[in-house]
C-alpha positions as a printed Julia matrix, in Angstrom:
249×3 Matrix{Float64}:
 198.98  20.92  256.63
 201.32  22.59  253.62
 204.62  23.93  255.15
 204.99  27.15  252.46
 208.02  29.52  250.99
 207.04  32.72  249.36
 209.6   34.28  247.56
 209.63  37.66  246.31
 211.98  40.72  246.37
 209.42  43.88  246.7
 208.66  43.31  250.94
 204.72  44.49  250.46
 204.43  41.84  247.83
 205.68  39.44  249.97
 204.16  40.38  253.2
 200.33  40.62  251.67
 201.15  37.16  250.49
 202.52  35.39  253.75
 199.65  36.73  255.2
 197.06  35.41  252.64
 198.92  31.87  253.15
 198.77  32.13  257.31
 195.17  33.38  256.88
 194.12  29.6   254.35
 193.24  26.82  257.4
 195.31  24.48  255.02
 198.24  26.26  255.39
 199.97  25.08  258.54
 203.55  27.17  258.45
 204.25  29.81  255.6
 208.02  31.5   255.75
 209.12  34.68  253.44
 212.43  34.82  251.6
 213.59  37.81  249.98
 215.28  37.01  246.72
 216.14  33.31  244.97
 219.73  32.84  246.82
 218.04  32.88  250.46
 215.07  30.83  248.99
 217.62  28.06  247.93
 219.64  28.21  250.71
 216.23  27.71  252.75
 215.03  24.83  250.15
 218.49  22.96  250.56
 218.21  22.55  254.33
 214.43  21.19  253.44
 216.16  18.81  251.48
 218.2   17.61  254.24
 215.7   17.36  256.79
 213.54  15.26  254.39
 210.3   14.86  253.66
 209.13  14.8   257.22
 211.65  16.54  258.68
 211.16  19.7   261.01
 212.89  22.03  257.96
 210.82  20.41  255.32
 208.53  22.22  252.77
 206.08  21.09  250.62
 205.33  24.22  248.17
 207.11  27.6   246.99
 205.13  30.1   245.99
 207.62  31.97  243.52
 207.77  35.51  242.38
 209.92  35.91  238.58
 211.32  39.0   237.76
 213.74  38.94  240.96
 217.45  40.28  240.86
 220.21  38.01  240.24
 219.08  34.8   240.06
 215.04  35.22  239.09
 212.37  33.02  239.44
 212.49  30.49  236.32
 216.25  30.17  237.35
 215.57  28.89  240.48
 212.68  26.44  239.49
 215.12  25.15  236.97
 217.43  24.39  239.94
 215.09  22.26  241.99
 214.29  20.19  238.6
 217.33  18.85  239.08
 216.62  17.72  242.94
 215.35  14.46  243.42
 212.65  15.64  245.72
 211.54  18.91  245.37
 209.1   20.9   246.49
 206.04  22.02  244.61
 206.15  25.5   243.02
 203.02  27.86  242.1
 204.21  30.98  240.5
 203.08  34.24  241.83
 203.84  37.12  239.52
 202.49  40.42  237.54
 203.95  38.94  234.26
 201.97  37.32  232.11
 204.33  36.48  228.85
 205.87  33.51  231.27
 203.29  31.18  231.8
 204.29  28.75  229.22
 207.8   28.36  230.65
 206.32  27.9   234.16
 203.88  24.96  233.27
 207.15  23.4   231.26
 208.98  23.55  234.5
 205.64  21.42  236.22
 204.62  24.31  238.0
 201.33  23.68  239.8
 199.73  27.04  239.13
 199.96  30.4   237.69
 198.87  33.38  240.18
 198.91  36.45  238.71
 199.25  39.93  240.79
 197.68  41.67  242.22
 196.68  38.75  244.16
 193.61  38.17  245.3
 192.4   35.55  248.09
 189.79  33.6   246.17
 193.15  32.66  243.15
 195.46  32.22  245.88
 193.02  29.66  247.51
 192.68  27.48  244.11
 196.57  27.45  244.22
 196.62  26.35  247.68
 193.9   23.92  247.16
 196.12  22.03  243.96
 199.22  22.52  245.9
 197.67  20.7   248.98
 195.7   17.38  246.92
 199.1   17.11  244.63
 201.25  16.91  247.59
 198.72  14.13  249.5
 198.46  12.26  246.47
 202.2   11.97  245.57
 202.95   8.62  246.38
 204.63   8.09  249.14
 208.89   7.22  248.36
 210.85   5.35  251.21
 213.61   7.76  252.62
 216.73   5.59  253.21
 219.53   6.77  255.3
 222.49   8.23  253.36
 225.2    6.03  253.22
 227.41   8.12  255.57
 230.55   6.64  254.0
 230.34   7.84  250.26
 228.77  11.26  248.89
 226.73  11.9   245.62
 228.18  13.85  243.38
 226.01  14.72  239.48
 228.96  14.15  236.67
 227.25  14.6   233.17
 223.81  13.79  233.68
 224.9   10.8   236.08
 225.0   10.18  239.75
 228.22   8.87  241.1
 229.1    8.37  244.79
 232.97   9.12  245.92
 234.26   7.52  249.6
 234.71  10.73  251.96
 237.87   8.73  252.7
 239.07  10.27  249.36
 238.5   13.58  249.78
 241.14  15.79  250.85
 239.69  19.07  251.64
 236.27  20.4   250.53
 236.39  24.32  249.44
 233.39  27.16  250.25
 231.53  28.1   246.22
 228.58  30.2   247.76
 225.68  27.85  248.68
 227.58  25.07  247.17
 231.17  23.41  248.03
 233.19  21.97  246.08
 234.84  18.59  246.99
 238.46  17.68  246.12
 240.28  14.44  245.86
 243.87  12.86  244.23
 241.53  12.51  240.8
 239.83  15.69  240.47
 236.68  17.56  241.77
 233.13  17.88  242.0
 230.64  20.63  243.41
 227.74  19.71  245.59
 224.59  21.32  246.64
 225.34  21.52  250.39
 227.25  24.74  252.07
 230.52  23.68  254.15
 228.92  24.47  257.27
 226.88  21.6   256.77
 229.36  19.12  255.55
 231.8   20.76  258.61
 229.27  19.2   260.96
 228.7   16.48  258.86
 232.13  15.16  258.93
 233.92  16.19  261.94
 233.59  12.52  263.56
 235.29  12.14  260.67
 238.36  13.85  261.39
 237.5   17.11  259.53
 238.4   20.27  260.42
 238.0   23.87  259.37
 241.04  25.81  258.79
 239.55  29.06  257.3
 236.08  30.07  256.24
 236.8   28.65  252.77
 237.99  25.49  253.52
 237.73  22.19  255.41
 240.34  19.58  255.39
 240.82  15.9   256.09
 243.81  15.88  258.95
 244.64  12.49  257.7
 245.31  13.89  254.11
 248.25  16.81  255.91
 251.28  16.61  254.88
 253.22  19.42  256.23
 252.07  22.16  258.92
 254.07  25.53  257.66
 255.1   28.62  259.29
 256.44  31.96  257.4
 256.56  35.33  258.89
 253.45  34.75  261.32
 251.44  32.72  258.14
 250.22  29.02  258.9
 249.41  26.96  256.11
 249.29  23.49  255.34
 250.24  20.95  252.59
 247.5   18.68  251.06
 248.99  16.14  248.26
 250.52  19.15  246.3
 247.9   22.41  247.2
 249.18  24.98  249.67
 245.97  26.11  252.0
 246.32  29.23  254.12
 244.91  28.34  258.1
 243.59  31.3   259.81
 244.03  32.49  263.22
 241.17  31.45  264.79
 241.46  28.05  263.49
 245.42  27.93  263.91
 245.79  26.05  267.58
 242.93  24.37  267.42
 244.59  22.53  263.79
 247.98  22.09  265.54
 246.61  20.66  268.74
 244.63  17.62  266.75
 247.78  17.22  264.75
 249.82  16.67  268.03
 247.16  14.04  268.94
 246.55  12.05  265.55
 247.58   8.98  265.44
């Protein structure tokens, strides 16, 4: 059955419409977000599960005029995904409708919704999801990331990064010959890559131990050297960082 995200910002909206979804018998999970941010934050741990994955989801069904980042924005986003999930618009706009079927949307629901439109949305949703044909999902290769860099996909070795910083829902990963963002919070690469030898040092930042130059202390301040960048350690990570660098190697 579809695994569903509704997204909308006004909590009736978005209540009367998880509850449509629950009530369709093709519907087997349905999960409410309350603006774009949480939605993608939802949609990248999808991604990461994969397609049959316990976090996976097959269909958003999108509200527009959201605040901050609003519906088109985020469908825009997920174009750029290599898997992403279906979208069916569910608004009380009708001027967009063009831009949504230009961004493949499946359908066009308009509010107030009513059970019989939300079923023909469900029903395309469901028979374009069975008939996409089916892609092989290899394992990642755990020893090099991808990373977009004008339109193209390059892979960097982890064993060149030196420390990986917090952007939101994103992180940004650094090495000796520059840097690139990523769709995947730090959390995620912190787990990721602590086999590694990884390790969080403050709640912006992760850092490779073997790329530490110089542990520093001033006036009750630890921070640490990497290549040429100063990065502040706080307290909570402080003797947990200077008891793996009494161990390494």
């Amino acid at each position: 059955m579809l695994r569903a995200l509704a997204v909308d910002d006004e909590r009736p909206s978005l209540e009367e419409l998880l509850y449509l979804l629950n009530a369709d018998p093709r519907v087997g999970s349905a999960e409410g977000a309350g603006d774009a941010t949480e939605a993608l934050r939802r949609i990248n741990r999808a991604l990461e599960s994969g397609p049959g994955g316990p976090e996976a989801i097959d269909v958003v069904f999108l509200d527009i005029n959201m605040p901050g980042l609003d519906g088109l924005d985020l469908a825009r986003l997920l174009t750029g995904f290599a898997n992403p999930p279906l979208v069916v618009f569910v608004t009380a706009h009708e001027d967009f409708a063009v831009q949504a079927f230009d961004l493949k949307a499946v359908d066009y629901v308009l509010k107030p919704v009513r059970k019989e439109r939300l079923a023909e949305a469900v029903r395309r949703a469901f028979e374009l999801r069975d008939s996409a044909p089916r892609i092989p999902v290899s394992e990642p290769d755990p020893d090099h990331i991808p990373v977009e860099l004008g339109g193209v996909t390059r892979f960097v070795a982890v064993d060149d990064i030196t420390h990986v910083e917090a952007q939101g829902d994103y992180a940004r990963l650094h090495t000796d010959k520059g840097s690139h963002l990523v769709r995947i919070p730090l959390s995620t690469l912190e787990e990721r890559w602590r086999s590694r030898g990884f390790v969080r040092i403050h709640r912006r930042h992760l850092v490779a131990l073997r790329h530490i130059g110089e542990l520093r202390l001033d006036a009750g301040t630890v921070s640490v050297m990497v290549g040429s960048e100063e990065l502040q350690v706080s307290r909570r990570h402080t003797r947990e960082l200077r008891d793996l660098l009494m161990r390494r190697p």
